[in-house]
N, C-alpha and C positions, 0 to 999 in steps of 0.2 A: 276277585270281587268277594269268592264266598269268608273267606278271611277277614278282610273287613266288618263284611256283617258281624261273622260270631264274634269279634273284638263290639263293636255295638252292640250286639244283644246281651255280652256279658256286662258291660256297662251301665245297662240302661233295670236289667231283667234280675242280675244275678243266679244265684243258683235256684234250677226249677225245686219248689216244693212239693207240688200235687202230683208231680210227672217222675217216675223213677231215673235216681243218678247215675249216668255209666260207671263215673269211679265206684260208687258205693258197690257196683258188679266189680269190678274189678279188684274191691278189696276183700270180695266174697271168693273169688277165686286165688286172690293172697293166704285167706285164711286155710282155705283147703288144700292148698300148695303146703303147706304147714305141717296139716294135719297127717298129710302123705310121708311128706322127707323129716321132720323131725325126730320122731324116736329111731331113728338109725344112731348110731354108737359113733360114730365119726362127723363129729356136725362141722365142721370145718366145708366137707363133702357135701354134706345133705345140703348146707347152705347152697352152696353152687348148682348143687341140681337141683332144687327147690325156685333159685333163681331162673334156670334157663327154662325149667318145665312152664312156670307164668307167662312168660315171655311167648314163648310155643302156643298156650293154651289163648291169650289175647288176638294173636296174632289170627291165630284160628279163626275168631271169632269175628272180629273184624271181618276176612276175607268171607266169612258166610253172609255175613251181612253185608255187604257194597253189592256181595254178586246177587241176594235176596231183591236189594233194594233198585238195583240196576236193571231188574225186569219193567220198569218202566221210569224213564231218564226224572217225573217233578218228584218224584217220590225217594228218588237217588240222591235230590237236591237239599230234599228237605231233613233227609235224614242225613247225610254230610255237617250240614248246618248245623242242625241239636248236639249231632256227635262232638264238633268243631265245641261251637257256642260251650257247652260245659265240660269242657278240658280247661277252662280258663276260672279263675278267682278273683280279678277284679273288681266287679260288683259285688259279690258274698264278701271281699276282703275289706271292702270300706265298712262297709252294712255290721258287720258283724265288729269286728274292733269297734266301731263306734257307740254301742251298749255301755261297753264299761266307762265310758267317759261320760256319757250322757247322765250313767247314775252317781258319778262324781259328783258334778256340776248339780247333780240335787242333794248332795252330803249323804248319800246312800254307799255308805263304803261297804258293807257286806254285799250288797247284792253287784257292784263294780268288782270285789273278789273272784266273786261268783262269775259274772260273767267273762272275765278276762282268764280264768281257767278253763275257760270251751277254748281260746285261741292258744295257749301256751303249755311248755309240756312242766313245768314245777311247780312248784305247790303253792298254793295263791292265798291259803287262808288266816296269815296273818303278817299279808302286803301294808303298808303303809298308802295312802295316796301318791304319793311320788313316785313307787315302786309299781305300781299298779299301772301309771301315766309311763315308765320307762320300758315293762315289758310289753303295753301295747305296741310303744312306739318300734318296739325293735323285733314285735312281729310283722309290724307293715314293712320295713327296712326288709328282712331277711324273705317273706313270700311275695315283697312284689318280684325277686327274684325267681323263688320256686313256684310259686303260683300263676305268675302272669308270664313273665321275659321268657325265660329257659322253655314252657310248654310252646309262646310263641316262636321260640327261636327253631326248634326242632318240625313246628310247623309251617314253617316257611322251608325249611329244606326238603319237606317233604313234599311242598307244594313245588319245589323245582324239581323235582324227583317224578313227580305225577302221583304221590301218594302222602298224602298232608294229615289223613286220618289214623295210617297204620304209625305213622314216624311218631306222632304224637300220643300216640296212649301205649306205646311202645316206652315213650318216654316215662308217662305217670303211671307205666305196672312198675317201672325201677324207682320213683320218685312213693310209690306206696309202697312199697317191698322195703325201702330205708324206713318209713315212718312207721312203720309195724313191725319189722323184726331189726332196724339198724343200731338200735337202744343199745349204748356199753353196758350195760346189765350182764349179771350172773349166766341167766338163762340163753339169752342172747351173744355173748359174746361171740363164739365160737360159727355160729348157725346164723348171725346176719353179718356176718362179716364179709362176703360174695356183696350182699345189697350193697353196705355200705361206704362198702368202696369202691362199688362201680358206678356208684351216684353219685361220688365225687367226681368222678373224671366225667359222665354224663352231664355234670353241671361247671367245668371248668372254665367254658367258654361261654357258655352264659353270662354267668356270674359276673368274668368280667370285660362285659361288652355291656353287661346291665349297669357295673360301677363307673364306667365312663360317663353313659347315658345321665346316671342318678348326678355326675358332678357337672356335665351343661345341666342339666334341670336347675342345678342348684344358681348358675349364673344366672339364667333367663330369670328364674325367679327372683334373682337380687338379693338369696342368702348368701353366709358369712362361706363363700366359692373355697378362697385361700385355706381358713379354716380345715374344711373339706378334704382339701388337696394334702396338708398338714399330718391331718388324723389319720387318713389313709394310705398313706408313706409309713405312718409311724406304727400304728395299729394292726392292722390289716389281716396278718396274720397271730395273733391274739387269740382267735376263736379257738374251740378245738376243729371246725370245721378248716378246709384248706380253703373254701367259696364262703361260709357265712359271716368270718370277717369283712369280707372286704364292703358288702352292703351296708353291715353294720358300722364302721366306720366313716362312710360317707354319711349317712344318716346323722353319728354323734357330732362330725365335724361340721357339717351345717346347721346346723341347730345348737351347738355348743352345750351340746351334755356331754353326762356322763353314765353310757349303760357298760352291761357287761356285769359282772364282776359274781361275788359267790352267792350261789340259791339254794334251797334245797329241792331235790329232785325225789321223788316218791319215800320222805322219807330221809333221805340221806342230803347231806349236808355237804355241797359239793363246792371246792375255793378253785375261784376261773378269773383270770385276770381283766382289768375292766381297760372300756374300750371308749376312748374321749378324754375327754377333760370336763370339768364340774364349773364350766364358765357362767352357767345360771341354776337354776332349780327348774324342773322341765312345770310345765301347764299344760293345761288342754288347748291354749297354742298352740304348742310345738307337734304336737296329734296330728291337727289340721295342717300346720304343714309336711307334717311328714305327709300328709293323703295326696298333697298339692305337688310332694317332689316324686311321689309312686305316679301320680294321673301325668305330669310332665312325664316322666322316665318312659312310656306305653307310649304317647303320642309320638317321642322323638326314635322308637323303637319303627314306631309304624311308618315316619316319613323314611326312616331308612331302607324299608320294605320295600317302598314306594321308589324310592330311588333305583335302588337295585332292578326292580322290573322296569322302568325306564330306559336304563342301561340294557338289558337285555334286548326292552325291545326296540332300542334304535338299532 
């Protein structure tokens, strides 16, 4: 049941505002994990133990807090719930992608720059509209995976396990441990290279049980399915990611674009092979549906949940 809920309150709520964010702690204790193993001379090293120290130190934390909050079972409940509830991105991910299209649709293409560089990691300041409309799309694409599926996914096992709290933010210290030091960068190469490659194999099975999910979404919905299937045979692995393809692929092939291809990234001018075919020009259509194949992809996530504990409990 409590699963359910945080999937609804993240729905309904997004991320708390007024109320402090566990990840944002979590990326307090990335930073200072950092601070510790970085200037060691061997960052290959310091990465690994930089990584296991986070991991150690959440973990920590976590078990302080269940057993704080376990001195009295509504107070257990409700902080399970908050903890649960914002480990997920589904409501901030619609809410938030949706800015820069909205300042489209009113021919505000600086401040639709603007706001589609909070969701992306390249350089946004002189996107075209189309380019603007493809990176949103193929940020919905790529974190309904990291955002929503992969934290659900590891919270369901953790909820057969009897511990659905620690599994999961277990998950996003390794899912922010990539997004803060997993950069191919100079500086990073060496020193997030432990993150970044153990969050690939942390999201191997996600990813694609999320890309299955995303191509029934695309039937139920009565997008171009074949296409889909097509793009995602052919594409798939394209990405430099061995998991971000495969989202993005589903995405281009039901929708009939074409994202992917070279950006520049802080500066530097990086050539990445594109992922689709240029079957139309995308719109703030194709946005909307991309939100329509991410909220299918979670529902059909969750009847699978559902199934499963049926199974179990017949």
């Amino acid at each position: 049941m409590i699963i359910y809920l945080a999937v609804l309150m993240d729905f309904f709520l997004g991320d708390p505002k007024s109320i402090p964010h566990p990840v944002i702690f979590v990326g307090k204790i990335v930073s200072l994990g950092e601070k510790i193993f970085y200037p060691m001379k061997n960052k290959k090293l310091a990465g690994f133990l930089f990584f296991f120290f986070n991991l150690a130190v959440v973990a920590a934390v976590i078990a302080v807090i269940l057993y704080l909050a376990g001195l009295q079972k509504y107070i257990y409940f409700i902080v399970n719930l908050y903890l649960l509830y914002t480990s997920l991105s589904w409501g901030s991910l619609k809410k938030e992608t949706s800015y820069p299209i909205k300042a489209l649709e009113e021919n505000n293409l600086d401040a639709a720059r603007t706001y589609v560089s909070y969701v992306v990691g390249r350089d946004t300041e002189n996107l075209n509209p189309e380019e603007v409309l493809e990176a949103t799309i193929e940020t919905v694409g790529e974190n309904t995976i990291d955002g929503i599926i992969a934290p659900l996914f590891y919270m369901v096992i953790g909820y057969f396990c009897g511990l659905p709290l620690l599994f999961v933010y277990l998950y996003k210290t390794i899912n922010t441990m990539d997004s803060m030091v997993g950069y191919k960068s100079e500086k990073y190469h060496a020193f997030g290279f432990a993150a970044a490659k153990i969050d690939d194999v942390f999201n191997y099975l996600p990813a694609r049980i999320g890309a299955i999910l995303m191509l029934l979404a695309g039937i139920i919905l009565g997008y171009n399915w074949r296409n889909g299937w097509k793009i995602f045979k052919r594409d798939r692995y394209k990405h430099s990611s061995p998991n971000s393809g495969l989202s993005e692929s589903i995405f281009a092939g039901l929708l009939g674009l074409r994202l992917g291809g070279p950006h520049t990234y802080f500066g530097e001018y990086m050539v990445k092979p594109y992922i689709g075919d240029a079957l139309k020009k995308p719109e703030a259509a194709d946005y909307r549906k991309s939100c329509r194949i991410m909220d299918m992809t979670v529902l059909l996530f969750m009847v699978l949940f559902l199934g499963l504990e049926l199974i179990l409990w017949i």
